[in-house]
C-alpha positions in Angstrom: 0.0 0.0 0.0 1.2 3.5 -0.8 -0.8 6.4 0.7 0.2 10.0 -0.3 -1.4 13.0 -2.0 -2.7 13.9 -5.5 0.0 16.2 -6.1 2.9 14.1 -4.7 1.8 10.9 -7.4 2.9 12.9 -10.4 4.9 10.3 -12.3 4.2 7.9 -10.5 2.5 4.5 -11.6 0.7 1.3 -9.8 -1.4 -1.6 -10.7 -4.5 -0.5 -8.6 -5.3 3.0 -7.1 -8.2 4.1 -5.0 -8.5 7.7 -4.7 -10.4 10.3 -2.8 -12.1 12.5 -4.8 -10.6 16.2 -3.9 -14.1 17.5 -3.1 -15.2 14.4 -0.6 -14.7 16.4 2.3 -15.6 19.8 1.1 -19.1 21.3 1.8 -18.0 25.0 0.4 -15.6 23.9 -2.3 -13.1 26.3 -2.8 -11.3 26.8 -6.4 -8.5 24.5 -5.2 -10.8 21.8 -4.6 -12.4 22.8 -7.7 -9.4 22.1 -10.1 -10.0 19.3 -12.9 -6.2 19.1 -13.1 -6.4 17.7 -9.4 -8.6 14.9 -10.6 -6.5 14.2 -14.0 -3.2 14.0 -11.1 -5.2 11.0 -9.2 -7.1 8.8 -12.1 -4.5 8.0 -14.9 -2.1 6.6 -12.4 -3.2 3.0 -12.8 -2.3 0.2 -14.7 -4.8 -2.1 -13.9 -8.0 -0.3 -11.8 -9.3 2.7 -10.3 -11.8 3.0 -7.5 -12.3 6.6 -7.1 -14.5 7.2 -3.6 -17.1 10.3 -3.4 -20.2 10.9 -1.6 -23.8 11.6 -2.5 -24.5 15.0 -3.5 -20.6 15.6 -5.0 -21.9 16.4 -8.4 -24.3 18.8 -7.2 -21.5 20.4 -5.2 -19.5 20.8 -8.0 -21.9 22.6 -10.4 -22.9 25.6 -7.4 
């Protein structure tokens, strides 16, 4: 297992990866959060899977 943050996997590469999505914890999301380039960091770094976790109501979040 290798835990660290979206930024910190650039170039990096594994078989499976579950990720957090950026705005899980948010309930104001601020344009940090907000950055598509924080979700493009986190989903193309597997070879095999991806299991990226939300939460109900993450959509809707996103589009306020």
């Amino acid at each position: 297992m290798f835990v660290e943050t979206a930024n910190r996997w650039q170039g990096l590469e594994r078989d499976v990866v579950v990720a957090l999505h950026p705005l899980l914890g948010e309930t104001a999301p601020e344009a940090f959060a907000m950055d598509a380039g924080r979700l493009c960091v986190m989903t193309p770094r597997h070879k095999v899977a991806c299991a990226l976790i939300g939460r109900p109501g993450l959509v809707r979040a996103a589009a306020a």
